[in-house]
C-alpha positions in Angstrom: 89.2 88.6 -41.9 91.5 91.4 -41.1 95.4 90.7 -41.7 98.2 92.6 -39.7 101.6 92.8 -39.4 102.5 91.6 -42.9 106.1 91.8 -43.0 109.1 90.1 -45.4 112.2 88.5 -43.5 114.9 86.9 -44.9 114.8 83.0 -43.3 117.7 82.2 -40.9 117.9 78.5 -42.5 117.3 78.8 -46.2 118.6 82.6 -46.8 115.0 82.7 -49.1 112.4 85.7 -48.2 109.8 84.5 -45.6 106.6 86.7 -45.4 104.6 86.6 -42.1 101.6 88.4 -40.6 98.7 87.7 -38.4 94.9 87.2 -39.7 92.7 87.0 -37.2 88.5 85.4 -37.5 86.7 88.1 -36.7 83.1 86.4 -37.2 80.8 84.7 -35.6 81.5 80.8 -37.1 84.6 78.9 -37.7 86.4 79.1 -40.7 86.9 76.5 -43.4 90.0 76.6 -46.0 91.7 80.0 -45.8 94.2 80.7 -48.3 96.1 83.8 -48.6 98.2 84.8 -51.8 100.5 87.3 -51.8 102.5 88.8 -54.8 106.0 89.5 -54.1 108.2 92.5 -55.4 111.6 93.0 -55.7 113.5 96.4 -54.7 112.6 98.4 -58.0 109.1 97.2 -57.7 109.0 94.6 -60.8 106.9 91.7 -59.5 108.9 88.2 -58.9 106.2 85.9 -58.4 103.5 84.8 -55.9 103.2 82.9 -52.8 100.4 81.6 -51.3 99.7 81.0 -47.1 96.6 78.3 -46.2 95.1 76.6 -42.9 91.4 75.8 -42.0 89.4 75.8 -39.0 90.4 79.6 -37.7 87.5 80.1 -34.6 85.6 83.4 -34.0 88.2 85.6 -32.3 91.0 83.4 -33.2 94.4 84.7 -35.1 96.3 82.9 -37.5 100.7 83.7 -37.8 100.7 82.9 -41.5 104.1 82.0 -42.9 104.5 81.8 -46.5 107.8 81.1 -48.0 109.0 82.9 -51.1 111.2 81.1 -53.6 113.3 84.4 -54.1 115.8 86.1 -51.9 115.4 89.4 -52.4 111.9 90.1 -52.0 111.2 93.6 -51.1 107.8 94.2 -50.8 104.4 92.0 -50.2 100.9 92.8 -51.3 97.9 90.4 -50.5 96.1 90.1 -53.8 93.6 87.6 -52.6 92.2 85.6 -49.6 89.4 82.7 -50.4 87.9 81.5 -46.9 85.6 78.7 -47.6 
């Protein structure tokens, strides 16, 4: 499943780092579980930590606006390190 539009922005609420982007289903069956994890990066590149996106039943054709909220505020940078679709 294809993922676009990843982007980090800082939450209106908490002041935290929120990372978005869309996945869409690009088969031919419904999805189970899909989680997402995503390692997060401060501005000089050292790597703060990970946080991790989930929902289930994504249809053929379907997108999915994951939201994962990061436990640090001054997240730079996102890299998906692994999706599990079950």
């Amino acid at each position: 499943m294809p993922i676009s539009d990843l982007q980090v922005v800082a939450s209106p609420t908490s002041g935290l780092s929120e990372i978005s982007g869309i996945m869409t289903n690009n088969s031919h069956r419904t999805s189970g579980d899909v989680f997402v994890t995503f390692a997060l990066f401060d501005p000089v590149g050292t790597q703060l930590g990970v946080a991790l996106a989930n929902t289930k039943g994504l249809e053929p054709g379907q997108s999915w606006r994951m939201r994962a909220l990061s436990p640090y505020p001054n997240v730079a940078r996102v890299k998906v390190i692994d999706v599990k679709v079950y």
